[in-house]
C-alpha positions in Angstrom: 0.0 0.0 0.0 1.5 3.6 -0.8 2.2 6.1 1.7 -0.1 8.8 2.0 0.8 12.0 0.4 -0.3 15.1 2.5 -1.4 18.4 0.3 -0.1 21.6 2.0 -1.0 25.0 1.9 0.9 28.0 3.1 -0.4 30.9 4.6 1.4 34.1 4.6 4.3 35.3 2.3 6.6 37.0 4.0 10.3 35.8 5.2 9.3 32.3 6.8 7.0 30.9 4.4 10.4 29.6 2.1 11.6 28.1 5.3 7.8 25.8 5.9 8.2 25.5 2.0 11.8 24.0 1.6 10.9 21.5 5.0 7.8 20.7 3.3 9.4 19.7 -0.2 12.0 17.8 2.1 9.4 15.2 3.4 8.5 12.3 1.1 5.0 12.5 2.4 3.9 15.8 2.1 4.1 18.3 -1.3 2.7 22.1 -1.1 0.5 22.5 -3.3 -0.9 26.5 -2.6 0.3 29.8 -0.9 -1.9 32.6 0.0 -0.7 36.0 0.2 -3.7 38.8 0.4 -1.5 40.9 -1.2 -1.4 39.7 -5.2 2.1 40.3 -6.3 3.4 38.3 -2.7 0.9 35.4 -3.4 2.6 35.6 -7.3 6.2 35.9 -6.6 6.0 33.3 -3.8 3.6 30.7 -6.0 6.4 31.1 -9.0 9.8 30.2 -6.2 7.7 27.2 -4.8 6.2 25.9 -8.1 2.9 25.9 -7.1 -0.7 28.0 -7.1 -1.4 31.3 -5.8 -4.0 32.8 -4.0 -5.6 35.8 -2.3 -7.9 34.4 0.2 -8.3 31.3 1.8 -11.4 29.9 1.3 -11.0 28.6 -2.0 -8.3 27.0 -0.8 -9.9 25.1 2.4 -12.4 24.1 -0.8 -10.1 22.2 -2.3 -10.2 18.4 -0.8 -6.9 18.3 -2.1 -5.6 20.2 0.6 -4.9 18.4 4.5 -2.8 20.7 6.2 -2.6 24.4 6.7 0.4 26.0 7.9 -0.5 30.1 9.4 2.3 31.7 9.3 0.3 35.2 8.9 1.6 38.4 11.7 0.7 36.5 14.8 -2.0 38.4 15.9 -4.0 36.9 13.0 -3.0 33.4 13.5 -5.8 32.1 16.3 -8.5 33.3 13.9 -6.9 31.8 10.3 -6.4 28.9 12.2 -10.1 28.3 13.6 -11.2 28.7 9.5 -8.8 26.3 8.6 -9.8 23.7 11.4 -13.7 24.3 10.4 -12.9 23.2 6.9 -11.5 20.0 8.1 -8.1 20.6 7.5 -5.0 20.3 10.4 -3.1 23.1 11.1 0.6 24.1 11.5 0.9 27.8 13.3 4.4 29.6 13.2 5.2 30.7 16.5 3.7 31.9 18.9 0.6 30.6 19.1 -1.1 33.8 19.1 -0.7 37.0 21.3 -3.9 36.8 23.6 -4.7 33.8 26.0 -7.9 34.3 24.5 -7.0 33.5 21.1 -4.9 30.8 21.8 -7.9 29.2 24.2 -10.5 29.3 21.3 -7.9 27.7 18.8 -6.9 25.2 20.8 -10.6 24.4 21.9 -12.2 25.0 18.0 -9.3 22.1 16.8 -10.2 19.8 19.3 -13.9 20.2 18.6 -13.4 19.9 14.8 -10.9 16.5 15.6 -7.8 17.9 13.6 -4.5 18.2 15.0 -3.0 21.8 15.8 0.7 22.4 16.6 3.1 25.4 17.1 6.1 25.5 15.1 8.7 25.4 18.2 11.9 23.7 15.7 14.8 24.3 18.1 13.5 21.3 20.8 14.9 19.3 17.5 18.4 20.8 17.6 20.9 18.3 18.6 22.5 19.8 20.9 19.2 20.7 23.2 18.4 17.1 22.4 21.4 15.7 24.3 20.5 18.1 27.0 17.0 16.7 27.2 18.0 13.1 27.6 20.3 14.4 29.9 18.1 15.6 32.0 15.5 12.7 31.7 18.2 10.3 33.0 18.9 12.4 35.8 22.7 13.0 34.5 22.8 16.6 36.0 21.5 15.9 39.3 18.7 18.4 40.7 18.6 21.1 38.3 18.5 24.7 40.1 19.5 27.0 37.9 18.4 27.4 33.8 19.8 30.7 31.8 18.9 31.8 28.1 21.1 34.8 26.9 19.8 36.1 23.7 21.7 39.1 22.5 20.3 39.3 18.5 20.0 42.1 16.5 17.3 43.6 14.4 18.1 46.3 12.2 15.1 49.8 11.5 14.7 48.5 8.3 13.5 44.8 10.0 10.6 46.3 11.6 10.0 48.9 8.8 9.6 46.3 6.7 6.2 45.2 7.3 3.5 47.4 9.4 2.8 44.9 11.7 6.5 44.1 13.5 7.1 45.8 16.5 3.2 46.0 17.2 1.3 45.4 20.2 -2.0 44.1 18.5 -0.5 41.7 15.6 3.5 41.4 16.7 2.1 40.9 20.6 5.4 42.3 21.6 8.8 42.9 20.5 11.7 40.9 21.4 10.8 38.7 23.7 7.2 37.6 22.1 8.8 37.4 18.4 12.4 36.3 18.8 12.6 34.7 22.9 9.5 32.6 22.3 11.4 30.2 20.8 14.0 30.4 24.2 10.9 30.8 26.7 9.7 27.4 24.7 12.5 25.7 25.4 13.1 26.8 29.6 9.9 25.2 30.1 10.4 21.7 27.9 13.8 21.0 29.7 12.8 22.0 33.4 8.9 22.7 33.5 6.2 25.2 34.4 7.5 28.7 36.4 5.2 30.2 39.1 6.7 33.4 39.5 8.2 36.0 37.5 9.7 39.7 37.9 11.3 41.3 34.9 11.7 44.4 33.1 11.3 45.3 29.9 12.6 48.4 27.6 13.2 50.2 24.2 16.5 51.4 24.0 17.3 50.8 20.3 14.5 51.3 18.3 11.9 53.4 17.6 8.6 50.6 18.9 6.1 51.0 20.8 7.1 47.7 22.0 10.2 46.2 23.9 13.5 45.2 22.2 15.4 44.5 25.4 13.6 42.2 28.1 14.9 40.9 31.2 13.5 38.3 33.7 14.1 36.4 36.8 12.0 33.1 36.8 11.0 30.9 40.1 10.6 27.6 38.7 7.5 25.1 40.1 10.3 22.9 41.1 12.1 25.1 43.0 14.9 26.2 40.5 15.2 29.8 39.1 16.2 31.3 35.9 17.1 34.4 33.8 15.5 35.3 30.3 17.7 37.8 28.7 16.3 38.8 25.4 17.1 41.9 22.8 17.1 42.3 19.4 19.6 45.7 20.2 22.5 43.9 20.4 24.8 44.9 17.2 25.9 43.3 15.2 23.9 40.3 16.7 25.4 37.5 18.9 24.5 33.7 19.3 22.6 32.7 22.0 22.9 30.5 25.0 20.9 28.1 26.9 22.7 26.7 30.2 21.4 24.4 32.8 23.2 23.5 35.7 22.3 20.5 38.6 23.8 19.6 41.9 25.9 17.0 39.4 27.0 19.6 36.9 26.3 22.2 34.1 25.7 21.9 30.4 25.8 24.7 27.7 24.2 24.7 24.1 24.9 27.8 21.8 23.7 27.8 18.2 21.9 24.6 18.9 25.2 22.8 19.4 26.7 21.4 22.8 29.7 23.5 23.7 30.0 22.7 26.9 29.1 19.2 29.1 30.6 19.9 32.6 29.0 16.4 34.0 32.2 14.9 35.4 30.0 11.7 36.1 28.9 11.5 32.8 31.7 12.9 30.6 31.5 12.6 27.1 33.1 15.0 23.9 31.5 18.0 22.8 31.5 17.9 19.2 28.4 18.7 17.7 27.9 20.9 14.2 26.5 23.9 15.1 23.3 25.0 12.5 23.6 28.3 11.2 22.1 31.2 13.3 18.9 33.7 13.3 21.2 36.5 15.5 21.3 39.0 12.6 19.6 37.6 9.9 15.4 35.6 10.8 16.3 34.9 6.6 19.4 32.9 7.7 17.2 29.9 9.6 17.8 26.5 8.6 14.7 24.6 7.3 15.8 21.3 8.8 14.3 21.8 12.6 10.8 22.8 10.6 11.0 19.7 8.6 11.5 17.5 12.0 8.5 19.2 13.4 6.6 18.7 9.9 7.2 15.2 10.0 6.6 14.5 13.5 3.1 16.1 13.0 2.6 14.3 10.1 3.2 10.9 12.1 1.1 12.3 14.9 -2.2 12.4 12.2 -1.1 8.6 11.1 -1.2 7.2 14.9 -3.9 9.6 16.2 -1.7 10.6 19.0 -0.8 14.1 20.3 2.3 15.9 18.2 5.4 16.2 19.8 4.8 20.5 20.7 1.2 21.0 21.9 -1.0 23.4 21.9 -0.8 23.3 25.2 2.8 23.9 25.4 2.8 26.5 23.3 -0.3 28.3 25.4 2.6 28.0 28.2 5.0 29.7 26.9 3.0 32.6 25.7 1.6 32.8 29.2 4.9 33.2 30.4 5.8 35.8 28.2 2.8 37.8 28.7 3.5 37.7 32.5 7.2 38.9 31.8 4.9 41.9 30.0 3.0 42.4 33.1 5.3 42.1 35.7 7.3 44.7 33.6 4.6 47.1 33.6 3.3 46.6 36.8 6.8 46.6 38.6 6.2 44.0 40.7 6.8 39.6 40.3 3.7 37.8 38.9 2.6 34.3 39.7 1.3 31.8 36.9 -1.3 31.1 36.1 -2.7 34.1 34.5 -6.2 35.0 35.0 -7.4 34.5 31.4 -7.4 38.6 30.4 -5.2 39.5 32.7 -2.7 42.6 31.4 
């Protein structure tokens, strides 16, 4: 019997729709067969480099049966309500991250996909890295001892021209935020999938580069539910643009992943050589991104429809980690630590 062949539709044109397109025509299983753009010569230009249709709206597109999975990856303020349209038409759906920018939104996507019986994940591509791999297992076998302290340091760079660039970036309403909600997701995503849920936050956030109404520098202290802390450092002000760092450290040692690699196991129990290929990095350049951590996502989501089983991000987790961040927001503006969870509207 043949392997199922998954038809794929992208929605959105701008700078990550090549990097959902090049995973997708990567998989043997899946072949994109549409891209919407609402504006014509976008939907064109980007139906012409993937070799395949191009359209203005969507709902021709959820018409055609041909069609099984929807990628959103729309300004993210726009991706809870693409998303519920595409999961009303039958069809599973793939949202960039983050999930959305409300709890709200992200509460009535995840609940209209479950209703509807597709599958909905969030694109979250660095848990496949290798190096943050190794450090999960790591941590599963217990090879760090009791973890107590977990630190991301993102010092990227975004240039005027990056947020010029389209009217939505560096917006409240369809960016949700600036460096921390658009770039740090990705970082806040991670913290929480290598040593769980935090209960308490203080941070502060600032614009010190750009001209935003939102933040492009965004520090936090995090109390962990298990008793660890942690420190988000996050900025897009950073010239020229830096690689970032994710450390954990345990009672048994430390461990230290930059650019996805491993460059540093200090687990004298457990040694081991650190000689992983690092992939190439997002600090200066979002156009830069590998495709290979998206086409590992694809595929696991694609093997999540076959078995009927949950995909390995979930909505779920990828509610979490925008809760976070929002309460990073509010304890910014409110000047004061937060506890999780949010009340549902909270600000």
């Amino acid at each position: 019997m043949a392997e199922r062949r998954y038809g794929f539709a992208i929605v959105g044109g701008g700078v990550i729709a090549p990097i959902h397109a090049r995973a997708i025509q990567a998989l043997p299983n899946a072949e994109l067969r549409a891209i919407v753009d609402v504006v014509p010569e976008v939907a064109e230009h980007r139906a012409a480099e993937f070799g395949v249709e191009a359209y203005t709206e969507l709902e021709p597109v959820l018409a055609r049966p041909d069609i099984d999975v929807v990628c959103i990856a729309t300004p993210s303020g726009l991706h809870a309500t693409l998303g519920m349209q595409a999961a009303r038409a039958g069809k599973h759906v793939i949202v960039e991250k983050p999930i959305d920018v409300t709890l709200e939104a992200a509460d009535q996507l995840i609940a209209t996909c479950r209703q509807t019986g597709v599958k909905l994940t969030v694109i979250s591509q660095r848990r496949w890295d290798p190096g943050v791999q190794e450090l999960k297992r790591a941590l599963e076998a217990g090879a760090l001892g009791d973890v107590f302290l977990a630190d991301v340091v993102m010092k990227w760079y975004r240039s005027a021209a990056y947020y010029e660039s389209a009217a939505w970036r560096g917006t409240w309403e369809l960016d949700g935020g600036g460096a921390l909600m658009n770039q740090g997701v990705h970082f806040v995503d991670l913290l929480l999938w290598l040593v769980g849920p935090v209960e308490r936050v203080y941070a502060t956030c600032a614009t010190v580069a750009h001209t935003i109404p939102v933040e492009d520098l965004a520090v936090a202290h995090l109390r962990f539910r298990n008793g660890a802390v942690g420190v988000i450092e996050a900025t897009t002000a950073a010239y020229p643009g830096f690689d970032e760092r994710l450390e954990v450290t345990g009672t048994r040692g430390t461990v230290r992943v930059e650019k996805g690699a491993l460059t540093l196991w200090g687990v004298p129990d457990s040694p081991r050589q650190v000689a992983e290929q690092a992939r190439p990095s997002a600090a200066a350049d979002p156009g830069s991104l590998s495709s290979e951590g998206h086409r590992q996502q694809i595929a696991d989501f694609l093997e999540a429809i076959e078995q009927d089983r949950e995909p390995a991000v979930t909505p779920e987790q990828a509610r979490a980690a925008l809760e976070l961040i929002l309460a990073v927001y509010a304890s910014a503006r409110h000047g004061e630590p937060v506890t999780l969870p949010l009340p549902v509207g909270a600000r």
